[in-house]
C-alpha positions as CSV (number, residue, x, y, z in Angstrom):
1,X,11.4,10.4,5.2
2,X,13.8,10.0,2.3
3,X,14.3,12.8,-0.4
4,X,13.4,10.0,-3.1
5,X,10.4,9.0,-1.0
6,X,9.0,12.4,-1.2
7,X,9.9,13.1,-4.9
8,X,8.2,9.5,-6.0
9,X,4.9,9.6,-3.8
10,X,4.5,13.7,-3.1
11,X,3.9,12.8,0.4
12,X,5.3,15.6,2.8
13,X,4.6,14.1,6.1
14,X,4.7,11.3,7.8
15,X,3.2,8.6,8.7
16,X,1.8,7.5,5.4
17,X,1.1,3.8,3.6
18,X,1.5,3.1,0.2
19,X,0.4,-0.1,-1.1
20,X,1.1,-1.0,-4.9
21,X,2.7,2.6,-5.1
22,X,-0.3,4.1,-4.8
23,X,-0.4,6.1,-1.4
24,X,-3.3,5.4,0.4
25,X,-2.7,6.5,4.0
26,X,-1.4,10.1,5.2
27,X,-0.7,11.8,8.4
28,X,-2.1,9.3,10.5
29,X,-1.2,5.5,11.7
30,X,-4.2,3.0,10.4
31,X,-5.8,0.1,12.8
32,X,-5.4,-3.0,11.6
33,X,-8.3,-3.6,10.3
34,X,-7.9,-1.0,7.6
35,X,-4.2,-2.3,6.6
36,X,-6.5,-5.8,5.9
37,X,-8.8,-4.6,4.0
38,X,-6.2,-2.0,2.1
39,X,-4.5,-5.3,1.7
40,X,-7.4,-7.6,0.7
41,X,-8.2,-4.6,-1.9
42,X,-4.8,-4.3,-3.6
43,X,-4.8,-8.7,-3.7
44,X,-8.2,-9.0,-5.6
45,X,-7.3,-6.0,-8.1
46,X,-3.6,-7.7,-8.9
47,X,-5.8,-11.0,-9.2
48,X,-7.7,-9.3,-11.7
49,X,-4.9,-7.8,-13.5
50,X,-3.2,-11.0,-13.9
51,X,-0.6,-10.3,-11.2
52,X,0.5,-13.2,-9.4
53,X,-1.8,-14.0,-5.7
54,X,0.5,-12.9,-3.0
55,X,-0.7,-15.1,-1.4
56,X,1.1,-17.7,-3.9
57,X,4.3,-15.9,-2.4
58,X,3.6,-16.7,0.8
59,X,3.0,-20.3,1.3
């Protein structure tokens, strides 16, 4: 793990997730299903926010 990784998310060990630089995940690898519905999460609050879909990006 990167010096600047630790200093911008605090995390000390690995492996860890951070979705919309928010870390969500630490010390342990998550089954798919959780990345989903991490995911799925982190779309329908940008949608609220006004972000762009990702989903926009993608097709």
């Amino acid at each position: 793990m990167s010096k600047e990784t630790v200093q911008k998310y605090g995390v000390l060990v690995s492996p860890a997730l951070a979705i919309n630089n928010t870390v969500k995940i630490v010390e342990r690898v998550p089954n798919l299903d959780e990345v989903k519905k991490l995911l799925g999460e982190a779309l329908t609050k940008g949608e609220k926010n006004g972000r762009k879909n990702l989903k926009d990006h993608l097709s």
